[in-house]
C-alpha positions in Angstrom: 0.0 0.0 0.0 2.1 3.0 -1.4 -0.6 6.0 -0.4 -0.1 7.1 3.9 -2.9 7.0 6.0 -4.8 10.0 6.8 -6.3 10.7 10.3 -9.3 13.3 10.7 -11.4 13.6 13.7 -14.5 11.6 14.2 -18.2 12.9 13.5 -21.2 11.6 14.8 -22.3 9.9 11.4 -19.2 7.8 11.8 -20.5 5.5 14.8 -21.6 3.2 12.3 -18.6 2.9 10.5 -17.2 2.6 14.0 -19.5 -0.3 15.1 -18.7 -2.5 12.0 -15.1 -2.2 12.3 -15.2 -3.1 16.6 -17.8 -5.9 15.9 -16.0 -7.3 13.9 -12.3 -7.3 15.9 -14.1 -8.1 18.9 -16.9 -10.9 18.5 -14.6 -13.9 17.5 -12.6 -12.7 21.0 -15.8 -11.9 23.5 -18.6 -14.0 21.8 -16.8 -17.4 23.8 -16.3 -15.5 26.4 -20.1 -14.4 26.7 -21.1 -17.9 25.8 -18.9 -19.5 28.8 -19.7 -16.6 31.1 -23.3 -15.9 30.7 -24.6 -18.7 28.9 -25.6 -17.2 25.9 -24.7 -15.9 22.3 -23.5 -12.6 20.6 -26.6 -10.5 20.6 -25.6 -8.0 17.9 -28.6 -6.1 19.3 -27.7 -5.7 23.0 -23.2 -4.9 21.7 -24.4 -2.2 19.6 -26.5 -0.2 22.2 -23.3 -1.0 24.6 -21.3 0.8 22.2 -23.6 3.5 21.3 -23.6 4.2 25.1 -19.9 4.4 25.5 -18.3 5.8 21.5 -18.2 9.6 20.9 -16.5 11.3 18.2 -14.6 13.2 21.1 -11.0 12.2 20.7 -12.1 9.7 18.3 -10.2 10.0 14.6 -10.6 8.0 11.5 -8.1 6.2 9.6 -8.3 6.8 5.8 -6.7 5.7 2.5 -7.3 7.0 -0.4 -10.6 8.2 1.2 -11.7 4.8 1.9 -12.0 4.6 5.8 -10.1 1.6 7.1 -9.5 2.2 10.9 -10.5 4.7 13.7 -9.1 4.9 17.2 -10.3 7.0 20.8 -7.6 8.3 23.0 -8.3 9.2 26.7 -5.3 11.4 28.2 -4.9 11.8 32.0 -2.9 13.8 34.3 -0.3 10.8 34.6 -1.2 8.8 31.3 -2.2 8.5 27.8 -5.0 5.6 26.9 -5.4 4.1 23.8 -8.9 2.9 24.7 -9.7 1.5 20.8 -7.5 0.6 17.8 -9.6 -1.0 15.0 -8.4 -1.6 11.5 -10.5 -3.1 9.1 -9.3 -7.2 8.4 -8.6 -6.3 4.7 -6.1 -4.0 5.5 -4.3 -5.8 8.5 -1.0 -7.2 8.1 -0.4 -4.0 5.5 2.0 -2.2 7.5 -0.8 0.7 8.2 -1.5 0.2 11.6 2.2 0.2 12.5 2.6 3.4 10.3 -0.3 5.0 12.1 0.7 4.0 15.5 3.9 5.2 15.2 2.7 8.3 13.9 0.2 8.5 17.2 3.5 7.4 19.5 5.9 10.2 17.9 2.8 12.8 18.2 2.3 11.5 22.0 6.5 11.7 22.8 6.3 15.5 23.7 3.8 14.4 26.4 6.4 12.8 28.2 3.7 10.3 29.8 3.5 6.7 29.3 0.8 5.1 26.9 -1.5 2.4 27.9 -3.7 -0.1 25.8 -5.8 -3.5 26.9 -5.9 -6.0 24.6 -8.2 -8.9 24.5 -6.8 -12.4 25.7 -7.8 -14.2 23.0 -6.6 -11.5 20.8 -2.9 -12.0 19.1 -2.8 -8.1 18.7 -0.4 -8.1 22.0 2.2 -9.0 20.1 1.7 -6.2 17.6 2.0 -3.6 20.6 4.7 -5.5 22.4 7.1 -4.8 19.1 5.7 -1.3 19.5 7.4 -1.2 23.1 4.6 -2.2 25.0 5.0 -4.3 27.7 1.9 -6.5 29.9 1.8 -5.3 33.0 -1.5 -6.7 34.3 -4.5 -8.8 33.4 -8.1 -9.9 34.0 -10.0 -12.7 33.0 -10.9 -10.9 29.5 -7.7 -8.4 28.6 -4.4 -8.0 28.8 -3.5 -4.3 29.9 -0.4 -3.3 28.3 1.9 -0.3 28.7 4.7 1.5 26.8 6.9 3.5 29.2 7.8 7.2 28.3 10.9 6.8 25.9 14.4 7.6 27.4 
């Protein structure tokens, strides 16, 4: 993929795009886990008013290429940290190079903040190795994620 990404900031009319994208990274990973844990399946129904109650466009920025949206991401930033609450890319443009390229781009943007960067990843999930060559390193987990962290840079 020769053309860079381009980032703009989120709108309302982009919680759709949003929900595809997250559905799909996150079912194969938390549909066994709701099946085990609560006895039942994937209600597409229920996940997308959980997600309409917690996505805003606030902090929230879209991935293009070529004006094709790929990706989006939310960022939380506290006193003491920055969050990386969401990274979705769209499966047909995984393993591209893009989401490196952006989230090196977000890491070099975030390195004037001098604060460390955190991100959860789910279990199942084989994205933790992704952030780990990133510089992120596990420092906790729970019975669903892995909570990662990449230190402020030297």
């Amino acid at each position: 993929m020769s053309q860079a990404p381009e980032l703009r900031r989120a709108r309302p009319n982009d919680a759709d795009f949003a929900w595809r994208l997250y559905a799909e990274a996150v079912e194969p990973h938390v549909g066994p886990y709701i099946a085990s844990r609560f006895q039942r399946e994937w209600r597409e129904d229920e996940e997308r008013s959980r997600f309409d109650t917690w996505w805003t466009p606030e902090n929230t920025s879209i991935i293009s290429i070529a004006d094709q949206q790929i990706g989006w991401f939310h960022v939380e930033e506290t006193e003491d940290e920055i969050i990386l609450a969401n990274y979705c890319i769209a499966s047909d443009y995984r393993r591209r190079g893009i989401g490196s390229k952006v989230l090196r781009l977000l890491l070099d943007s975030w390195s004037a903040a001098r604060k460390p960067v955190t991100h959860s990843v789910l279990k199942t999930c084989p994205h933790h190795e992704f952030f780990k060559r990133h510089g992120f390193h596990v420092i906790g987990e729970d019975e669903l994620a892995i909570l990662m962290k990449r230190p402020v840079p030297a």
